[in-house]
N, C-alpha and C positions, 0 to 999 in steps of 0.2 A: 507369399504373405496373403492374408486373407484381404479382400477387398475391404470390406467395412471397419478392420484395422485399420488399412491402409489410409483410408478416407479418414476415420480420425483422427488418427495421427497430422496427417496432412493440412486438418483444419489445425491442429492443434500447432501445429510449426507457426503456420500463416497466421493465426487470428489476433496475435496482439504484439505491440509494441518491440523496442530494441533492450529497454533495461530489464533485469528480473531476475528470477528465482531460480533458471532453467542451468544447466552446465556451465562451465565458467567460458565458454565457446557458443553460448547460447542455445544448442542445440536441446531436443525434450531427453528427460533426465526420467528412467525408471525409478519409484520408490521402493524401496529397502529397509530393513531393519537400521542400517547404519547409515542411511541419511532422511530418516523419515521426521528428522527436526527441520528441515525445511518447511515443513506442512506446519508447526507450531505458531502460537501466536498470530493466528491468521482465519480469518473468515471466508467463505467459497458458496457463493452464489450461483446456483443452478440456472443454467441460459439454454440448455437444452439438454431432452431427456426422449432416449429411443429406450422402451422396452419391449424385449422378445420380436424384435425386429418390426416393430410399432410404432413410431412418431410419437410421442405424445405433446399434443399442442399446449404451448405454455400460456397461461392465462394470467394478466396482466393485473393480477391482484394477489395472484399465487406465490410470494414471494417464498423462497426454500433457501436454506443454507446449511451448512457443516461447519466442522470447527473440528480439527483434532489434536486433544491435549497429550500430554506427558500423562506416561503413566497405561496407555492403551484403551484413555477411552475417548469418543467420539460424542458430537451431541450437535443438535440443530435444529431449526426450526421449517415445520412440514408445511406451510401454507396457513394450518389451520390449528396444530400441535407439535409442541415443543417434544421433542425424541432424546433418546442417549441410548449408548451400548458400549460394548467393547467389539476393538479390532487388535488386526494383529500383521502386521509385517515381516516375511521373513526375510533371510538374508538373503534369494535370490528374485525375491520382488513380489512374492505370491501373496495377496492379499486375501483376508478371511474376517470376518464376522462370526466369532464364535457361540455368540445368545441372542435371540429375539430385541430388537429396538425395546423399551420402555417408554410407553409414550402419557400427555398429558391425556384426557377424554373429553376435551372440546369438540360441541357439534359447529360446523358452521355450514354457508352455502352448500347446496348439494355439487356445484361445479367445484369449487374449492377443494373439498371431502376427495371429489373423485381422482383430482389433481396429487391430494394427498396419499391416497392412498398408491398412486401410479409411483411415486417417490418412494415411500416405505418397504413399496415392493422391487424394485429395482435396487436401490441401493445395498442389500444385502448380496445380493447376485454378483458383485463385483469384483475381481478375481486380480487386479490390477490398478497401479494407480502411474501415472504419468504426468509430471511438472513443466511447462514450459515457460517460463519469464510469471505471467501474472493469472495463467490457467492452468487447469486440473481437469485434467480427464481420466475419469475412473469406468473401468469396463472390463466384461467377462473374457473368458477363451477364445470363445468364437466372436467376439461381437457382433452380435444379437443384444446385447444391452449395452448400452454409453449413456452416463451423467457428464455434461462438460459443464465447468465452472469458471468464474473469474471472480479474481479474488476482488473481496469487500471493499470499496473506496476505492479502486482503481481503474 
């Protein structure tokens, strides 16, 4: 297994609490077509963001989040601009973004913007999505990109 999977994963086991969303054994649960209602009705706050094997430092005004509805579309807010698109799940877990984000065209801080822009552009790249109790971690093949989240009020 690739290391930088590995390390994800590994945070993602460890980094939150006993109750949750994760397997009914609590263990991290790959998303699918056929259980990607898990993800529903729920908010997913960005806590950390590696692109192209990059860090990117989170700034403490940058707040980012996801939301993905019924129906195959996704939507959130970039720090600076509200997004939406379609995704798509299939039945063995491969996750895809099939059209460009639509975003609003708010200027803000040039640090924010940049912040923004690091999110719009990672998030498409994500080949994967992984549920453990009250986080979400979404990341490509090789990871070289991970978005980790925790969900909204928790």
């Amino acid at each position: 297994m690739n290391a930088r999977i590995w390390i994800a994963s590994f945070w993602l086991m460890t980094l939150v609490g006993c109750a949750g969303l994760g397997g009914d054994d609590g263990k991290p649960v790959l998303i699918t077509s056929s259980n990607v209602n898990r993800l529903f009705d729920k908010g997913w706050e960005l806590k950390q963001l590696t692109l192209d094997n990059s860090r990117v430092i989170m700034h403490v005004d940058a707040q980012m989040t996801l939301a993905f509805a019924q129906g195959g579309q996704a939507a959130g807010f970039a720090s600076v601009n509200q997004f939406g698109g379609p995704y798509v799940f299939s039945e063995t877990g491969a996750l895809s973004w099939p059209k460009p984000f639509a975003t609003t065209r708010k200027a803000g801080a040039p640090e924010l913007m940049d912040k923004e822009r690091a999110y719009l552009a990672a998030l498409p790249k994500t080949t994967r999505a992984v549920l453990q109790k009250n986080a979400l971690l979404l990341q490509n093949e090789d990871g070289s990109t991970v978005l980790q989240f925790l969900e909204l009020g928790k």
